[in-house]
C-alpha positions in Angstrom: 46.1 10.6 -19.8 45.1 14.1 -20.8 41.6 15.2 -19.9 40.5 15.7 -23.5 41.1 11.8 -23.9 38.1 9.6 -23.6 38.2 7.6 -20.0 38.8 3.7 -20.5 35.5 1.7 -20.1 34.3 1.1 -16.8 36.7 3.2 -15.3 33.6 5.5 -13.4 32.0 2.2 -12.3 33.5 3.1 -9.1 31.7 7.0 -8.6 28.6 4.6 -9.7 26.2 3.4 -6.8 25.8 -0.7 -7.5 23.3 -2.1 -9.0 22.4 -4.3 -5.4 22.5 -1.2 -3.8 20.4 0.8 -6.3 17.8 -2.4 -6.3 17.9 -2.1 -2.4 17.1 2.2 -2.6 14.5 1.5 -4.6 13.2 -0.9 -2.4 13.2 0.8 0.2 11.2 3.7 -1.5 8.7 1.4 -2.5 8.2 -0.3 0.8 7.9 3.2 2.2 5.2 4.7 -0.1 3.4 1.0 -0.1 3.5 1.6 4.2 2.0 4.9 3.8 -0.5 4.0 1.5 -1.5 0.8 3.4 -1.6 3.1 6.9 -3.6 5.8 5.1 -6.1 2.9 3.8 -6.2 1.2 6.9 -7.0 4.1 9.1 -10.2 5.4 6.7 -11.6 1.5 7.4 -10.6 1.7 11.2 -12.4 5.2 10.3 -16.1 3.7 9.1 -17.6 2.3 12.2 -16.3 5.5 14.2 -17.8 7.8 12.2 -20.9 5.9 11.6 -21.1 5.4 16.0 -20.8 9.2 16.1 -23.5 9.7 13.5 -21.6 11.7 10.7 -22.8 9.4 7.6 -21.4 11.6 5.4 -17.9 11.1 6.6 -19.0 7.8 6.7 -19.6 7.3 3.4 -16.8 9.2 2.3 -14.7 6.5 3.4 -16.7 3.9 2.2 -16.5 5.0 -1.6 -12.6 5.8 -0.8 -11.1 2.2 0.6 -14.0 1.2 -2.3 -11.8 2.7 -4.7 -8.9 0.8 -3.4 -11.0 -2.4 -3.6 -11.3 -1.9 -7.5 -8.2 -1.5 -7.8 -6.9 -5.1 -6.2 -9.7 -6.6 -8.1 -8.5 -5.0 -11.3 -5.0 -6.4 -10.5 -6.2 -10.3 -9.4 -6.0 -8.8 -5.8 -2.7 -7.7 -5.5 -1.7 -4.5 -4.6 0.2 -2.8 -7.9 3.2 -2.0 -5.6 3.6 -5.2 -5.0 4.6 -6.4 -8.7 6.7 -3.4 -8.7 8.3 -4.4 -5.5 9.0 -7.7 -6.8 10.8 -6.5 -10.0 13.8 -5.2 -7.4 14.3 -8.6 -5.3 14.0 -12.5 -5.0 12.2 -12.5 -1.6 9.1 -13.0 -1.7 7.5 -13.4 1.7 4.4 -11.9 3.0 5.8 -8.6 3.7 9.0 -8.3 1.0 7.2 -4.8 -0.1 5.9 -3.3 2.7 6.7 -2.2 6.3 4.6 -4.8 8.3 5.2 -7.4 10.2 4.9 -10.8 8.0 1.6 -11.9 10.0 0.0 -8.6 9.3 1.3 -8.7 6.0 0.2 -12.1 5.5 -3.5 -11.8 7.2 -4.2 -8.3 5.7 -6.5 -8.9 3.7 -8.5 -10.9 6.0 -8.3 -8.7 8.9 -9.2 -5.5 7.3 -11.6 -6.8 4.7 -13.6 -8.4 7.7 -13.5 -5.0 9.3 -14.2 -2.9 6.5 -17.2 -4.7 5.5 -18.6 -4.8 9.1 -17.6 -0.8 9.1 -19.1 -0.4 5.8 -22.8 -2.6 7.0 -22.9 -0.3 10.3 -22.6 2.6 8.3 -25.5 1.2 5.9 -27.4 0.3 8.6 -27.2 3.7 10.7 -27.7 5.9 7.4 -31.1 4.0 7.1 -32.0 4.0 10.5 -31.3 8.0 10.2 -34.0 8.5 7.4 -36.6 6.7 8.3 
C-alpha cells in the first residue's frame, strides 16, 4: 500500500488504548480526585472541634461554612456526591466504595460517621463562639 492511500478501517484499532481500559483510566482519575476531595472534606470537619477547643472561632467557622458548602451540594444532588454519577457512567459495580479510595465500610458509613461529627464539631463551635461573647 502506498502511504498516500487511505489505511483500511480499523486497521489503527491496535495503536488505540481499549475502550475497558480507557473506562478503567478514567476511573481511576475519578476515584483519585473523589479520594482527595473526600480527605480534604473530612479533615476541615475532623478540623471544627480542634479549632473551636483551641479557641480560634474564626477558623472555626471557616470550616463550618466550607464542609456547609459541600452539604448544599449533596442536598442539591438527592445526597450523592456528583462524582459519584460520573463514576458510575465508566462501570457496572456499584458497591459502597466503586468511586472512591475507601474501604467499603467507610465508604458505606460515611455519611453517618462524618455527619455525626461535623454537626457535633459545628454545635461546639456554636457553643464556644457564644460562650466567647458574652
Amino acid at each position: 500500500m502506498s502511504s498516500t492511500s487511505p489505511e483500511p478501517q480499523g486497521h489503527r484499532v491496535s495503536q488505540l488504548q481499549p475502550p475497558a481500559a480507557a473506562r478503567t483510566a478514567v476511573l481511576k482519575a475519578i476515584k483519585v480526585v473523589h479520594t482527595v476531595v473526600w480527605a480534604l472534606f473530612a479533615g476541615c470537619i475532623l478540623a471544627i472541634p480542634i479549632a473551636s477547643l483551641y479557641g480560634d472561632n474564626l477558623a472555626a467557622l471557616w470550616l463550618v461554612a466550607i464542609v456547609f458548602g459541600e452539604v448544599a451540594v449533596l442536598a442539591a444532588n438527592k445526597w450523592r456526591c456528583p462524582l459519584t454519577a460520573l463514576a458510575a457512567r465508566y462501570t457496572t459495580d456499584r458497591r459502597a466504595n466503586f468511586d472512591i479510595y475507601l474501604p467499603e465500610w467507610l465508604a458505606k458509613h460515611n455519611k453517618v460517621i462524618f455527619g455525626t461529627i461535623y454537626l457535633v464539631g459545628a454545635a461546639t463551635a456554636g457553643m464556644h463562639w457564644v460562650l466567647a461573647i458574652t
